[in-house]
C-alpha positions, 0 to 999 in steps of 0.5 A, spaced: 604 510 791 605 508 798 600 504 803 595 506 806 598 510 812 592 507 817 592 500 814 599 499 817 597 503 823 592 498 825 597 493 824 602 496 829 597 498 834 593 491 834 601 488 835 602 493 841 594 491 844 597 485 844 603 485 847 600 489 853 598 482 856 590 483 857 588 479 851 582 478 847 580 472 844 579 476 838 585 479 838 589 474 833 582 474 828 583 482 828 591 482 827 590 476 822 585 480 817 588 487 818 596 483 815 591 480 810 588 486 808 595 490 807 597 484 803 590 484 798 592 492 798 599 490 796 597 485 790 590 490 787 596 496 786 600 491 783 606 490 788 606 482 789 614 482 791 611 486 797 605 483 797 608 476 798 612 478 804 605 480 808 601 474 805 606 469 808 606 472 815 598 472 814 598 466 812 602 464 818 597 468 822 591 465 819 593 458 820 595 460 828 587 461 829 583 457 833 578 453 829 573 457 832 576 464 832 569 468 831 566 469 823 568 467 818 571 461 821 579 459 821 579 455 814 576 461 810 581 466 813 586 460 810 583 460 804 583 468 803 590 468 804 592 463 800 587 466 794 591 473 795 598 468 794 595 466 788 594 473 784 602 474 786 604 469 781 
């Protein structure tokens, strides 16, 4: 089963909206959830090896974002991403 082909689209194209130096304060909340939310894809159809590649850099992305980076707040993104790990055990 391959990934959904417009969840890492958005990745690519959130990372290229960010590159172009007119940034948003949203930006690093958006790319954070867009990597987690291919992790969480990852580990539902039972690829944790792959899963555990995108977790850790959305991991390392969550706890990057300012405390306040919008809704939900920076903590329960960490707290997402860490649960998503967790099922990769």
């Amino acid at each position: 089963m391959k990934t959904l082909p417009w969840l890492r689209d958005a990745i690519a194209m959130q990372r290229e909206s960010m590159a172009q130096g007119v940034p948003s304060p949203r930006d690093p909340m958006v790319l954070a959830s867009c990597v987690t939310t291919l992790g969480q894809w990852l580990v539902f159809h039972g690829r944790p090896d792959e899963a555990l590649v995108v977790l850790d850099e959305a991991l390392r992305l969550a706890q990057a974002l300012p405390a306040r980076c919008g809704w939900p707040p920076a903590p329960v993104w960490v707290a997402e991403v860490q649960s998503s790990l967790g099922e990769t055990l």
